[in-house]
N, C-alpha and C positions, 0 to 999 in steps of 0.2 A: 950430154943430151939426155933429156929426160926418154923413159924408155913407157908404152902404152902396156898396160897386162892384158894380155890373151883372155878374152872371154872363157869363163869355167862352166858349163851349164849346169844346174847342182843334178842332172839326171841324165844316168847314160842313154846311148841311144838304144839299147836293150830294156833297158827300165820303160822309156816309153811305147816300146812297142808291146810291152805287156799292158800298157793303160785299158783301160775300160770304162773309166766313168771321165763327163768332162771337166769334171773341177782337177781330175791328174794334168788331165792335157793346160788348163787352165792355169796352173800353182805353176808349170815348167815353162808357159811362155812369161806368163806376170815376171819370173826370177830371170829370165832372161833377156825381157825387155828392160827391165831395171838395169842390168848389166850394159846394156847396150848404150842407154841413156850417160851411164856414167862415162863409159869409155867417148864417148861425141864429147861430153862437157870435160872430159878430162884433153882432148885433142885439141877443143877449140880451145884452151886455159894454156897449153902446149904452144901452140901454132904463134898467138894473138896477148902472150905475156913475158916479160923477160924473165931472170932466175929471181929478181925483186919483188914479183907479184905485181908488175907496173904493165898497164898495157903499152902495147909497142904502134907507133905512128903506122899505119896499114894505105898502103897503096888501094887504087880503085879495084883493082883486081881483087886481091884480099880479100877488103871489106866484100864484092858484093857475093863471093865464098863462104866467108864466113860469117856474111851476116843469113847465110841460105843454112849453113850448119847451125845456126844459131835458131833458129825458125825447126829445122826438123826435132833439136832437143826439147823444144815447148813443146810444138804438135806431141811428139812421142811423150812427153810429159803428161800433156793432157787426155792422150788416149791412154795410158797405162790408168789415172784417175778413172776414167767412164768406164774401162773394164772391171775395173774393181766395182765398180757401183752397177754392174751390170747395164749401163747404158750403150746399147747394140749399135741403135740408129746413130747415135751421134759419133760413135767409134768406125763406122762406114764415112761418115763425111770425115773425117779429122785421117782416117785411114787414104781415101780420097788426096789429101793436100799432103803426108806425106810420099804418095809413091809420086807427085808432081814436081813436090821440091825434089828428092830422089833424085828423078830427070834431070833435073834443073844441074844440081851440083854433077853428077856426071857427065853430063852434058858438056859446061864450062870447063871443066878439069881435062877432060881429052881432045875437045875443040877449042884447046887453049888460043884463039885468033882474037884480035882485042877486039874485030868487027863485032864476034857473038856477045861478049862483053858488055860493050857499047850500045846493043841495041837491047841487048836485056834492062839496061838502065834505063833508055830510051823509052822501050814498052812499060817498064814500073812505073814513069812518070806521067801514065795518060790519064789516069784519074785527076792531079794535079791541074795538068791543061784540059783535063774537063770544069772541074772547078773554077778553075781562073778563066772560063769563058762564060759561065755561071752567073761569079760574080762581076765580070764585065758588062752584061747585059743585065743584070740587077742596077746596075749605076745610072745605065744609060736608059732606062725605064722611070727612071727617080729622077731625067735630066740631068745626070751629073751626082746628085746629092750621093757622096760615101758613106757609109757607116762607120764606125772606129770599127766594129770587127772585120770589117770586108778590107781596113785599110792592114791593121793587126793578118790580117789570111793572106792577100796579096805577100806581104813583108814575109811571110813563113815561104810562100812557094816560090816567091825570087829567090829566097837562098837556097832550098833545093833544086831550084834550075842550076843554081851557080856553083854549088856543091857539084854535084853532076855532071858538070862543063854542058 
């Protein structure tokens, strides 16, 4: 069994209590956000691959786990970016989706019930069945006339219905 390393923060907790300017407090979260990201990407690589390097077939449960772990390592990805380039606002919304997903996977993990599961799936697909009623009445405004991309879009969201059960 592969074994996760302990986050090492490169500053003790006495070092930062002597900080004073924000670029200290700054360089200590950046190194430790880094670290964080890599231990998620080293977990989900862990959880979701065999000792091959081959991903492993993932039940519904899994997948909508680790495709939620999979989502916080980008967010956190892309927030550690905007903090380095000092983009504040956009680090509040990206800050925003991850304490959401957060929820999300602690949520799933301790109300392990397939109902909460199930409907998480459910709720993830109402864009989907917005869309396919979208283009449903796009058709029936046209009299019928489809498009190839509306028939190409339907064919994408039957299979995510059917993926999905």
């Amino acid at each position: 069994m592969r074994i996760i390393n302990p986050l090492t923060p490169k500053y003790s907790e006495t070092q930062i209590q002597s900080f004073l300017f924000e670029n200290e407090f700054m360089d200590a979260y950046v190194e430790l956000l880094k670290q964080t990201i890599e231990s998620l990407f080293y977990l989900v690589h862990t959880k979701y691959c065999d000792e091959n390097e081959e991903f492993l077939k993932l039940s519904k449960d899994d997948a909508v786990v680790g495709g939620n772990l999979v989502r916080i390592i980008k967010l956190n990805t892309s927030f550690l970016q905007n903090i380095c380039e000092n983009k504040l606002e956009i680090c509040l919304i990206l800050n925003r989706c991850i304490a959401e997903t957060s929820i999300n996977i602690i949520y799933m993990l301790t109300e392990s019930e397939e109902r909460v599961r199930r409907n998480y799936i459910k709720h993830s697909l109402l864009t989907e069945k917005q869309l396919w009623e979208t283009i449903k009445a796009n058709i029936s405004d046209r009299n019928g006339d489809i498009l190839n991309i509306e028939k190409r879009m339907q064919s994408s969201i039957e299979r995510s219905f059917e993926n999905s059960d």
